[in-house]
N, CA, C and O of each residue as an XYZ file, in Angstrom:
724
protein
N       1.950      9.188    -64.214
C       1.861      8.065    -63.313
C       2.755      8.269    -62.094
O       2.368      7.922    -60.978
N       4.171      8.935    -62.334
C       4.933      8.781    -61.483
C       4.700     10.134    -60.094
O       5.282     10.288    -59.020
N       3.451     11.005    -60.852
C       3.027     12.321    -59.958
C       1.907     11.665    -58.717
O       1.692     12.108    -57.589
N       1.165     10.161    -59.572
C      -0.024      9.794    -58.917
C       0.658      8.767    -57.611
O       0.127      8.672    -56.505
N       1.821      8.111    -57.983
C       2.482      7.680    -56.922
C       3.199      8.600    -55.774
O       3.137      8.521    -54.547
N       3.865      9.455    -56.589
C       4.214      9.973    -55.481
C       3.390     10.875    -54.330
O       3.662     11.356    -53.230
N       2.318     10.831    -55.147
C       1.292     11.337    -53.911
C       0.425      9.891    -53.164
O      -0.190      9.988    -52.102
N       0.477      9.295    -53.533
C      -0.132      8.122    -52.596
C       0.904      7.791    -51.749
O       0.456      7.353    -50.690
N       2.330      7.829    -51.793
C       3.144      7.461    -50.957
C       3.386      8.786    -49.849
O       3.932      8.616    -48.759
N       2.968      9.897    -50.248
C       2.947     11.167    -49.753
C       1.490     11.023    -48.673
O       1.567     11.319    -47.481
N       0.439     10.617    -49.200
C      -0.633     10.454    -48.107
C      -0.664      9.213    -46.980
O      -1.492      8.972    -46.102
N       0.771      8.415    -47.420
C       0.674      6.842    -46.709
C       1.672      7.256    -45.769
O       1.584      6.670    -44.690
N       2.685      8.177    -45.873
C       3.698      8.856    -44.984
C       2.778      9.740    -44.599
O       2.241      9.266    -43.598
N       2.454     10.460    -44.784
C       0.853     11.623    -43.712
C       0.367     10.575    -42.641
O       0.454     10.825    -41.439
N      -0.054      9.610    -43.032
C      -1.287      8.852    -42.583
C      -0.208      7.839    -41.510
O      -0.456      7.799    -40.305
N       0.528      7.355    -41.873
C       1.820      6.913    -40.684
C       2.332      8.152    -39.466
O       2.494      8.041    -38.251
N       2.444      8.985    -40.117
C       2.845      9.596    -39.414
C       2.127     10.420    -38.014
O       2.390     10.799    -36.872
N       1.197     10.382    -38.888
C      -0.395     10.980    -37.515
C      -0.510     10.101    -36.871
O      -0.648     10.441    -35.696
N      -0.536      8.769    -37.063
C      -0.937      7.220    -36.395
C       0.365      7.510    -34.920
O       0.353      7.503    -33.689
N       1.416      7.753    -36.117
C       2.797      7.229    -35.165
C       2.542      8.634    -33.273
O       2.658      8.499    -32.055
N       2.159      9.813    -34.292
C       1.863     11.135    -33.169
C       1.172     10.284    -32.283
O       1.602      9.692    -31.293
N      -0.222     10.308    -32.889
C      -1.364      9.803    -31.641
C      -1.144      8.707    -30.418
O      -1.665      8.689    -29.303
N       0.057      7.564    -31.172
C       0.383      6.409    -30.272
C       1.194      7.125    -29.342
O       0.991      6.988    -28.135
N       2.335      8.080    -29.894
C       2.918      8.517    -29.020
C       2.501      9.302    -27.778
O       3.132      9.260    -26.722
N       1.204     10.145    -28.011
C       0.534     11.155    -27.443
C       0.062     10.253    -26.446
O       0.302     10.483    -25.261
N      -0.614      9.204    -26.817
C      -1.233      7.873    -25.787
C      -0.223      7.460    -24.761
O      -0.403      7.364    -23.547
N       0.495      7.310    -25.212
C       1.750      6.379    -24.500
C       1.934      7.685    -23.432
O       2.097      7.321    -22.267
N       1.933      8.705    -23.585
C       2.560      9.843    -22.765
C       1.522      9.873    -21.643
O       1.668      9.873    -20.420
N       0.533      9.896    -22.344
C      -0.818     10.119    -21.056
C      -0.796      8.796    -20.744
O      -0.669      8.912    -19.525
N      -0.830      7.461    -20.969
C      -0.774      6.841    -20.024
C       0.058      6.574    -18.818
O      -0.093      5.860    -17.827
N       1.009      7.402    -19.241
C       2.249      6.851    -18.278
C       2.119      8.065    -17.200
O       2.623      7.978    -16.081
N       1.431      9.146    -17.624
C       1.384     10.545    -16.675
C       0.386      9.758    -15.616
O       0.544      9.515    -14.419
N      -0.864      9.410    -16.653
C      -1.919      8.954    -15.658
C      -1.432      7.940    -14.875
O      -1.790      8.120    -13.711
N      -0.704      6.854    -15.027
C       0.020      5.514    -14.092
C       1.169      6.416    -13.091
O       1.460      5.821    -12.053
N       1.690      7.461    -13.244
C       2.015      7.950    -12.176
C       1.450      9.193    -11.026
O       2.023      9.687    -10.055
N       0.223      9.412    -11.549
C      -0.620      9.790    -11.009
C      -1.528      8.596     -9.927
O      -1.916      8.687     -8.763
N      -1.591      7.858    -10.622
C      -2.408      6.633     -9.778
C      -1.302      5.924     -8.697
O      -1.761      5.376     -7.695
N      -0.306      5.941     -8.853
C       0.989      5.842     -8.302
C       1.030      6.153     -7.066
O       0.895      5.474     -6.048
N       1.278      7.515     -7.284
C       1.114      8.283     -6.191
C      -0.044      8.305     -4.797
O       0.073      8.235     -3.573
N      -1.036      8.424     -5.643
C      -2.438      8.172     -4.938
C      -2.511      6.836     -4.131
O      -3.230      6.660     -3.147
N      -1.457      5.695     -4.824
C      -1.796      3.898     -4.502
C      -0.976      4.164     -3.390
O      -1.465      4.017     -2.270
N       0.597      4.659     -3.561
C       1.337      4.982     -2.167
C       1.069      5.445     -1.157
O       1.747      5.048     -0.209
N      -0.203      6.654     -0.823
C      -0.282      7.120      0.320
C      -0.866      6.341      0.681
O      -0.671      6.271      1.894
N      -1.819      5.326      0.235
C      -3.131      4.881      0.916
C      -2.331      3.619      1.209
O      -2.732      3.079      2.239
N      -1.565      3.137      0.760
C      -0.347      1.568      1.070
C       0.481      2.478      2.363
O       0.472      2.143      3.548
N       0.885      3.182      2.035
C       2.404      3.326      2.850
C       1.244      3.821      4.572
O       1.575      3.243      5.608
N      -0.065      4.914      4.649
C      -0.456      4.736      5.808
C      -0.863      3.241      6.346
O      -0.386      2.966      7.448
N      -1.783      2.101      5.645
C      -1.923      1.205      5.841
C      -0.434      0.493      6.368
O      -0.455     -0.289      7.319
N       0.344      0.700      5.943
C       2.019     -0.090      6.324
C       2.123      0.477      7.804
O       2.175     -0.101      8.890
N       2.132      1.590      7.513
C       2.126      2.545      9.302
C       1.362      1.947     10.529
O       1.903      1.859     11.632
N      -0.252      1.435     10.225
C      -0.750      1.134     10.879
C      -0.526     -0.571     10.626
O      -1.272     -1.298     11.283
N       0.086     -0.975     10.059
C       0.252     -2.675     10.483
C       1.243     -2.294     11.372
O       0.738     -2.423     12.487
N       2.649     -1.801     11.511
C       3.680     -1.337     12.786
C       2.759     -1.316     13.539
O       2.726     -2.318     14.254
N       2.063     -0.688     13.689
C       1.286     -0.216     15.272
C       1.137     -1.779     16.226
O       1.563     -2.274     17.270
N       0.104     -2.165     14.904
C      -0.846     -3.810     15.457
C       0.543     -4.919     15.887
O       0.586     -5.687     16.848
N       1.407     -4.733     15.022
C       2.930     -5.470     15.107
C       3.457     -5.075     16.597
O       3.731     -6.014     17.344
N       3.614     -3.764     17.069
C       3.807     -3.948     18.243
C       3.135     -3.905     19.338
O       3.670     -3.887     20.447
N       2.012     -3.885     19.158
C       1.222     -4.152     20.181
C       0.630     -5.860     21.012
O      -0.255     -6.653     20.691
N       1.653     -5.839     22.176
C       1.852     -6.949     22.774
C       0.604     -7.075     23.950
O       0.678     -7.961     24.802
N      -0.870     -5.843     23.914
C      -1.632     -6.672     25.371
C      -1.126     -5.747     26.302
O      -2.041     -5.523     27.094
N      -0.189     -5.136     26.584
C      -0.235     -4.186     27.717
C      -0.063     -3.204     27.302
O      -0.065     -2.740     26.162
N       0.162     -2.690     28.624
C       0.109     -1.603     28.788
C       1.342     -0.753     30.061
O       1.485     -1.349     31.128
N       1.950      0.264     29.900
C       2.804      0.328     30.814
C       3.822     -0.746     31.654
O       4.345     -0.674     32.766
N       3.842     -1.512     30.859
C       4.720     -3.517     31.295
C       4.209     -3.967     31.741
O       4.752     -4.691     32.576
N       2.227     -4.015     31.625
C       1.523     -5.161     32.410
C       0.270     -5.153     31.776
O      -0.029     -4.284     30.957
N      -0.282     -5.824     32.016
C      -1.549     -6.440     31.150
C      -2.407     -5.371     31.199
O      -2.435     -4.631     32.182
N      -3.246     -5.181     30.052
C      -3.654     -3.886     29.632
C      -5.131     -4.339     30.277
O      -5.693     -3.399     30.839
N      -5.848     -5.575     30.299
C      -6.954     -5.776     30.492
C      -7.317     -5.726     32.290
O      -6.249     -6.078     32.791
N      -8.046     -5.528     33.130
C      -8.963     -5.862     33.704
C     -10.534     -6.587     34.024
O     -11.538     -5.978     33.655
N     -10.626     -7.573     34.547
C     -11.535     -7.581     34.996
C     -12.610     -7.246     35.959
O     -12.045     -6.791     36.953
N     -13.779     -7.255     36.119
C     -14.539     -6.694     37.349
C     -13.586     -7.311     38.714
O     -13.155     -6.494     39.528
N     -13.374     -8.414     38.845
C     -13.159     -8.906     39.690
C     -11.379     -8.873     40.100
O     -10.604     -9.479     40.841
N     -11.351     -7.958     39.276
C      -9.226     -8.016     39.340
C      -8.118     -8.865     39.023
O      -7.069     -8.904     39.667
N      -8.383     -9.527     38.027
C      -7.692    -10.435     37.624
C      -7.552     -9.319     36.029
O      -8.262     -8.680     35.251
N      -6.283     -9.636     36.259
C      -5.307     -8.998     34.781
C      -5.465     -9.843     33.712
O      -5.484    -11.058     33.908
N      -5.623     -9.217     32.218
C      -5.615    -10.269     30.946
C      -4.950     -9.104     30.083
O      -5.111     -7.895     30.249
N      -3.950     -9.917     28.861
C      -3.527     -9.291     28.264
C      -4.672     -8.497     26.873
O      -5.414     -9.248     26.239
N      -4.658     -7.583     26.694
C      -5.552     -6.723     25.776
C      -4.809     -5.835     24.882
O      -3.850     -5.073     25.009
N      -5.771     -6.284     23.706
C      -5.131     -5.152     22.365
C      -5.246     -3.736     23.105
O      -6.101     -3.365     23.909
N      -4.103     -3.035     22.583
C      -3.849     -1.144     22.822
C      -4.229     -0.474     21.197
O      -4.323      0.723     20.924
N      -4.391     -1.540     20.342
C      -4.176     -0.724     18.430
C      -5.112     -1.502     17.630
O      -4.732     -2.666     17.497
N      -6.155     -1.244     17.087
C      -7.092     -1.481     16.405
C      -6.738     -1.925     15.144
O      -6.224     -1.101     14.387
N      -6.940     -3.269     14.695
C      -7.240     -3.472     13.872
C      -7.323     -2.824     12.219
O      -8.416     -3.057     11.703
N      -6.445     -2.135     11.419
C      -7.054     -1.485     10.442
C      -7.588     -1.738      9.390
O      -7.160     -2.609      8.631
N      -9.000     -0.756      9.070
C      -9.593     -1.728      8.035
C      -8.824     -2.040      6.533
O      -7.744     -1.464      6.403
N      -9.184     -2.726      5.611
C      -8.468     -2.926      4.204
C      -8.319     -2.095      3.621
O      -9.397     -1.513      3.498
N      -7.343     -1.479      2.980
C      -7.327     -0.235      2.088
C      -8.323     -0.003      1.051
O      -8.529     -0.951      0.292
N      -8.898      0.934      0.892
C      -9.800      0.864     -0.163
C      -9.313      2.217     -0.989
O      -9.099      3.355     -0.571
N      -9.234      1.738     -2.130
C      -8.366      2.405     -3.512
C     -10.145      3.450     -4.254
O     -11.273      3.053     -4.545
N      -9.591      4.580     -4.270
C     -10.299      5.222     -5.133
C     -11.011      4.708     -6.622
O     -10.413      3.918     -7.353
N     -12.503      5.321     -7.003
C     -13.046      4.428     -8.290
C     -12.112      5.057     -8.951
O     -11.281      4.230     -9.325
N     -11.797      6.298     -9.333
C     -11.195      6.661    -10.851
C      -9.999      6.353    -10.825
O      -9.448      7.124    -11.611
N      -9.019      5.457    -10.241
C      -7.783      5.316    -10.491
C      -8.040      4.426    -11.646
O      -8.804      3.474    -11.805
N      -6.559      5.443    -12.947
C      -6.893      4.633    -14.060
C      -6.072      2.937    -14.002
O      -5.063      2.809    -14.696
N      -6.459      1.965    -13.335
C      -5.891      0.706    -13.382
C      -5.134      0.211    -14.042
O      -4.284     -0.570    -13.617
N      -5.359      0.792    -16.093
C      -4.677      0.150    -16.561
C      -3.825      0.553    -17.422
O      -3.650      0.423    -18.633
N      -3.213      1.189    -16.363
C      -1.937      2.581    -16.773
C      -0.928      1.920    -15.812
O      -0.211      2.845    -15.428
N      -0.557      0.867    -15.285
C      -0.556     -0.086    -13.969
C       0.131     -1.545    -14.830
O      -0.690     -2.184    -15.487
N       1.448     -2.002    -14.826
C       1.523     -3.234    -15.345
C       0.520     -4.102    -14.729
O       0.081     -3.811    -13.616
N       0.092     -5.212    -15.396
C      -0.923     -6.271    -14.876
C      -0.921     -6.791    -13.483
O      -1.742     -6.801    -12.565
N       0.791     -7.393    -13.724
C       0.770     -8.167    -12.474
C       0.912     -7.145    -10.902
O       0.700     -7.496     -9.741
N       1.269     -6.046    -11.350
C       1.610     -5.215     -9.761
C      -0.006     -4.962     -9.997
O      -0.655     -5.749     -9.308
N      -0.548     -4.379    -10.515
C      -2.250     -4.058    -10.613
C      -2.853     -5.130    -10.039
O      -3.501     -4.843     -9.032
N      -2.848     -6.256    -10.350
C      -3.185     -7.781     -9.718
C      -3.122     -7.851     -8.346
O      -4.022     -8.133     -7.556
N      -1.874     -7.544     -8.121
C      -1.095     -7.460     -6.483
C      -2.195     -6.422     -5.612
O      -2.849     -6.790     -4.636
N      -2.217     -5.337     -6.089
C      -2.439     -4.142     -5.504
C      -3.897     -4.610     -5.163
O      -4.339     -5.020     -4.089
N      -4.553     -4.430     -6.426
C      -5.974     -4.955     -6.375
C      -6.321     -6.194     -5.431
O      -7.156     -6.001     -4.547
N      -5.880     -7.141     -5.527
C      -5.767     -7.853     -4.494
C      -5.499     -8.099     -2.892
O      -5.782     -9.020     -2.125
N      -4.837     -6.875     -2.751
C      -4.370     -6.855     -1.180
C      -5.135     -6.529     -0.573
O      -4.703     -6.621      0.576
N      -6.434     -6.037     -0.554
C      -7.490     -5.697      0.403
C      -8.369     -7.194      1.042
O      -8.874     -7.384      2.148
N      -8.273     -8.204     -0.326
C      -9.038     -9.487      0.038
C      -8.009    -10.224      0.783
O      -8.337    -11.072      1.612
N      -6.823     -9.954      0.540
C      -5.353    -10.403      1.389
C      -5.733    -10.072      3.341
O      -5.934    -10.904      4.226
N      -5.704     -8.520      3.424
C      -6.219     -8.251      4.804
C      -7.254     -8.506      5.126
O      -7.496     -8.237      6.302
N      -8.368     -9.126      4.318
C      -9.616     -9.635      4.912
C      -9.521    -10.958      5.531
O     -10.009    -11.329      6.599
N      -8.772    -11.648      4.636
C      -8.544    -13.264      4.958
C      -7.286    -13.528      5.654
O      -6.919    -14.694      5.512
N      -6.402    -12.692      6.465
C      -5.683    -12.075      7.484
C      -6.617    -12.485      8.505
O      -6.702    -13.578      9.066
N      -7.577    -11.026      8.720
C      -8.121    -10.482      9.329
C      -8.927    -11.865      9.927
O      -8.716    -12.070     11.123
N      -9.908    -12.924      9.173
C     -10.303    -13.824      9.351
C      -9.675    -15.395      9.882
O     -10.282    -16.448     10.078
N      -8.401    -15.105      9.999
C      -7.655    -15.935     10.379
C      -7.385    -15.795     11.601
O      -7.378    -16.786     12.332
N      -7.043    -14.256     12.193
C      -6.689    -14.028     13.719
C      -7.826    -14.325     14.086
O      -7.826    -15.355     14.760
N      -9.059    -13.759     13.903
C     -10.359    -14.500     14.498
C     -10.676    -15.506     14.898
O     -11.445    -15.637     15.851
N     -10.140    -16.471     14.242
C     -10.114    -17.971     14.619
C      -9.394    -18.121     15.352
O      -9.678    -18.818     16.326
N      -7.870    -17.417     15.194
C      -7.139    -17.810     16.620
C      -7.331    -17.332     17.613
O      -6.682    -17.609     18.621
N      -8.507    -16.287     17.559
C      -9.036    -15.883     18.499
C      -9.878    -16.538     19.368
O      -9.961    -16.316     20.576
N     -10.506    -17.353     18.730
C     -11.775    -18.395     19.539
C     -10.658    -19.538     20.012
O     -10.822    -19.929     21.168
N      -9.795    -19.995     19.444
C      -8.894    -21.053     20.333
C      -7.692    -20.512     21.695
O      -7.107    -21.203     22.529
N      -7.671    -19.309     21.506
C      -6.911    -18.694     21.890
C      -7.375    -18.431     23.846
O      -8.395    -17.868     24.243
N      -6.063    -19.151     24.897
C      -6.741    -18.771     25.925
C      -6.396    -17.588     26.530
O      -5.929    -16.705     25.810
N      -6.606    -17.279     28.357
C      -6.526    -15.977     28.936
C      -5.690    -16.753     29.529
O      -5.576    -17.969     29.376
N      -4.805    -15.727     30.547
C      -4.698    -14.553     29.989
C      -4.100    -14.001     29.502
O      -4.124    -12.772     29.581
N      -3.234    -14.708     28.724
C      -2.370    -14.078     28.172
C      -2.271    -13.828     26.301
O      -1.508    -13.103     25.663
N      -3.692    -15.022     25.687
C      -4.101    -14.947     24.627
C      -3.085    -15.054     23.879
O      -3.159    -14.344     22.876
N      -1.841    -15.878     24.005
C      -0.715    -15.890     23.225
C      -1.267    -16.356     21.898
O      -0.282    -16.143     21.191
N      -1.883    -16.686     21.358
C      -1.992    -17.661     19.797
C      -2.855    -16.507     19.186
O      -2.808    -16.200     17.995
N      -3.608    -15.930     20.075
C      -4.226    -14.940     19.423
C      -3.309    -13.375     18.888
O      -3.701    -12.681     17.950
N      -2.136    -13.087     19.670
C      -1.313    -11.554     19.693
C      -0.326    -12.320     18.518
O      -0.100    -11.683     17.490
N       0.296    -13.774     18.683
C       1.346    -14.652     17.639
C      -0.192    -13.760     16.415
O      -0.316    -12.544     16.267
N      -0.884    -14.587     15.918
C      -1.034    -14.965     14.650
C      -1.681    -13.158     14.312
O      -1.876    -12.814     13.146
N      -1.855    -12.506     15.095
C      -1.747    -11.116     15.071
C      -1.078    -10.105     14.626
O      -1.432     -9.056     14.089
N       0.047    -10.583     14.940
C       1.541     -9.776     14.808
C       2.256    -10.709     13.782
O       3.323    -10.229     13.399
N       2.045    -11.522     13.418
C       2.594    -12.350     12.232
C       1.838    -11.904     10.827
O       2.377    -11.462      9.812
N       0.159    -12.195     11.113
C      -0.525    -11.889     10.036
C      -0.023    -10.105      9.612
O       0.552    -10.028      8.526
N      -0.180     -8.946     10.265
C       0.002     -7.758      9.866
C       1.443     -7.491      9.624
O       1.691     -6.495      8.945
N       2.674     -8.374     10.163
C       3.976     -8.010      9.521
C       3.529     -8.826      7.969
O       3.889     -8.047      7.087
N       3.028     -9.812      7.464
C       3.579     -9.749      6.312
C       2.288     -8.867      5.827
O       2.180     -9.265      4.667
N       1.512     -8.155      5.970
C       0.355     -7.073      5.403
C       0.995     -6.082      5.168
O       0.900     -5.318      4.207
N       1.941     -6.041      6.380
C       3.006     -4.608      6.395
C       3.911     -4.530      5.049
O       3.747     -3.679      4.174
N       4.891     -5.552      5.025
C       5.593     -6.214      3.800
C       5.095     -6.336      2.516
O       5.915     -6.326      1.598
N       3.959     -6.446      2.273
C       3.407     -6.512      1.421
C       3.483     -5.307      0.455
O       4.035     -5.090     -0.624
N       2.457     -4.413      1.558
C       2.369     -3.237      1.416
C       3.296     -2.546      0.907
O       3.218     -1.974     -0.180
N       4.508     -2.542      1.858
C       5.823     -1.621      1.159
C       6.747     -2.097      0.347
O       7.740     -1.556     -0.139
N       6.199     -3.463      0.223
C       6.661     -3.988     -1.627
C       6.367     -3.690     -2.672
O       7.105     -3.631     -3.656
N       5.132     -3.439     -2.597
C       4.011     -2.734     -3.423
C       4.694     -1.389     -3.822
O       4.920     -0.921     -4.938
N       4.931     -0.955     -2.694
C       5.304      0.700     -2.829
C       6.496      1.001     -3.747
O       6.582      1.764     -4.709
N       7.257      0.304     -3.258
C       8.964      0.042     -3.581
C       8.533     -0.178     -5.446
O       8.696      0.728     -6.264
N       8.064     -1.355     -5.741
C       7.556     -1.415     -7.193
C       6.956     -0.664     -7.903
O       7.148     -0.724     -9.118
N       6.132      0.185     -7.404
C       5.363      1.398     -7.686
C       6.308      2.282     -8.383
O       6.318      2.688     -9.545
N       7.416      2.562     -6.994
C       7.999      3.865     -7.027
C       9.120      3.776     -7.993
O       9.700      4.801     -8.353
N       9.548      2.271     -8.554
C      10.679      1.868     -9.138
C       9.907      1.898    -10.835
O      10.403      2.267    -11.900
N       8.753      1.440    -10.581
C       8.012      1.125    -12.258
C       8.018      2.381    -12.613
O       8.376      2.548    -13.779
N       7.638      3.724    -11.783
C       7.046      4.765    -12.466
C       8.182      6.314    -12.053
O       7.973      7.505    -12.282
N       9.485      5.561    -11.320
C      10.805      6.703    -11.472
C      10.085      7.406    -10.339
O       9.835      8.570    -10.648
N       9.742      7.128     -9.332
C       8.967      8.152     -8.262
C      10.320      7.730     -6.893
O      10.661      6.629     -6.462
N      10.808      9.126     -6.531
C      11.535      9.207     -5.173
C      10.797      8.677     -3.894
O       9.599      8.551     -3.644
N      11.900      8.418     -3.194
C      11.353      7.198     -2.201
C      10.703      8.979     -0.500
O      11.405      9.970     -0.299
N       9.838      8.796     -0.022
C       9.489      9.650      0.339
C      10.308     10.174      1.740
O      10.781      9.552      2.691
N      10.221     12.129      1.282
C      11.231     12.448      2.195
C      11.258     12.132      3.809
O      10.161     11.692      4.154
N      12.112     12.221      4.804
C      11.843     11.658      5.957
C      11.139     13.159      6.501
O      11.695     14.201      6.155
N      10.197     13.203      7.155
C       9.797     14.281      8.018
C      10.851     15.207      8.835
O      11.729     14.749      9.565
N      10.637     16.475      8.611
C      11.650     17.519      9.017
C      11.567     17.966     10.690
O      10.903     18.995     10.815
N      11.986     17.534     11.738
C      11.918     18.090     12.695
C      12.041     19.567     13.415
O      13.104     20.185     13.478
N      10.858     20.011     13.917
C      11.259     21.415     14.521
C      11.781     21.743     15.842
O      11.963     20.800     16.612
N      12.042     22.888     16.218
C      12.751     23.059     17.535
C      13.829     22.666     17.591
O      14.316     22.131     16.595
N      14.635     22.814     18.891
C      16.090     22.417     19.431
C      16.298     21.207     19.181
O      17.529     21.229     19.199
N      16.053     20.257     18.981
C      16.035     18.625     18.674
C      16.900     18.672     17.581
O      18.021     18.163     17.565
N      16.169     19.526     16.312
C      16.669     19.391     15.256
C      17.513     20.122     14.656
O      17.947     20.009     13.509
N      17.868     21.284     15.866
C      19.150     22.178     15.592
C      20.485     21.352     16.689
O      21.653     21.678     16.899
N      19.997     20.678     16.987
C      21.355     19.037     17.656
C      21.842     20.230     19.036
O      22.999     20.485     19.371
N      20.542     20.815     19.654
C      20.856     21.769     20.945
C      19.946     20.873     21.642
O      18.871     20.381     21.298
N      20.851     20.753     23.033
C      20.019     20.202     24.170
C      19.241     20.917     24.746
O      19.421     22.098     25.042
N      18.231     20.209     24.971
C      16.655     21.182     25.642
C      16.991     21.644     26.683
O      16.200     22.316     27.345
């Protein structure tokens, strides 16, 4: 009796123990794959962040004066930086390798810059010439917090999944050997 137990407790420790491997094996690939998707979520956030700066400073001119013309010569202030469209995230990123709520966030921020995007529009139709102030305000307001957003996102990303914050670009030439041109 005591040979037939000790082999059932011998196949229940086998059988734990493969369970315990496989969870572990899981747990490893998910976390490779969530910093793989990581990575991929940062470039496509952190250029989108780049191009909200742009729209952020773009005040309507041009060279310190109104960027627009008319046929008839009268100056109006005019966008210099386009609009960028919503980030759109690759199908195979594995999502739910991704805590919920930053996945939530992330996933979400594209309908965020749409309904942005739909808001300056409107202040666009109330908005007069020439200087279109209500329209460049809710412009440069809406894409700083798109911007913010964005590199909150990143910051959480890079903090959830132990990822270094990215290096600053290396300058070439005399500039960056601190010799005057």
């Amino acid at each position: 009796m005591s040979a037939a137990i000790m082999g059932l407790v011998g196949v229940v420790r086998g059988s734990l123990l493969s369970s315990f491997k496989d969870m572990v094996a899981h747990l490893f690939k998910q976390r490779s794959n969530g910093r793989y998707a990581a990575v991929r979520i940062i470039i496509l956030l952190d250029e989108y962040a780049h191009r909200c700066v742009s729209v952020v400073s773009d005040n309507g001119t041009c060279m310190g004066g109104p960027a627009g013309k008319t046929e008839q010569g009268e100056e109006y202030y005019a966008s210099q930086i386009s609009q960028p469209e919503p980030p759109s995230f690759p199908d195979d990123i594995d999502w739910r390798s991704i805590k919920f709520k930053l996945n939530y966030r992330i996933l979400s921020f594209p309908n965020s810059a749409r309904a942005t995007d739909r808001n300056i529009d409107e202040w666009g139709t109330s908005s007069s010439p020439p200087e279109f102030d209500e329209w460049f305000d809710s412009r440069q307001e809406g894409y700083a917090h798109l911007g913010l957003e964005a590199v909150n996102s990143i910051k959480e990303l890079r903090k959830e999944f132990s990822l270094p914050a990215t290096p600053a670009p290396k300058l070439a030439g005399r500039a960056a050997k601190g010799r005057k041109p």
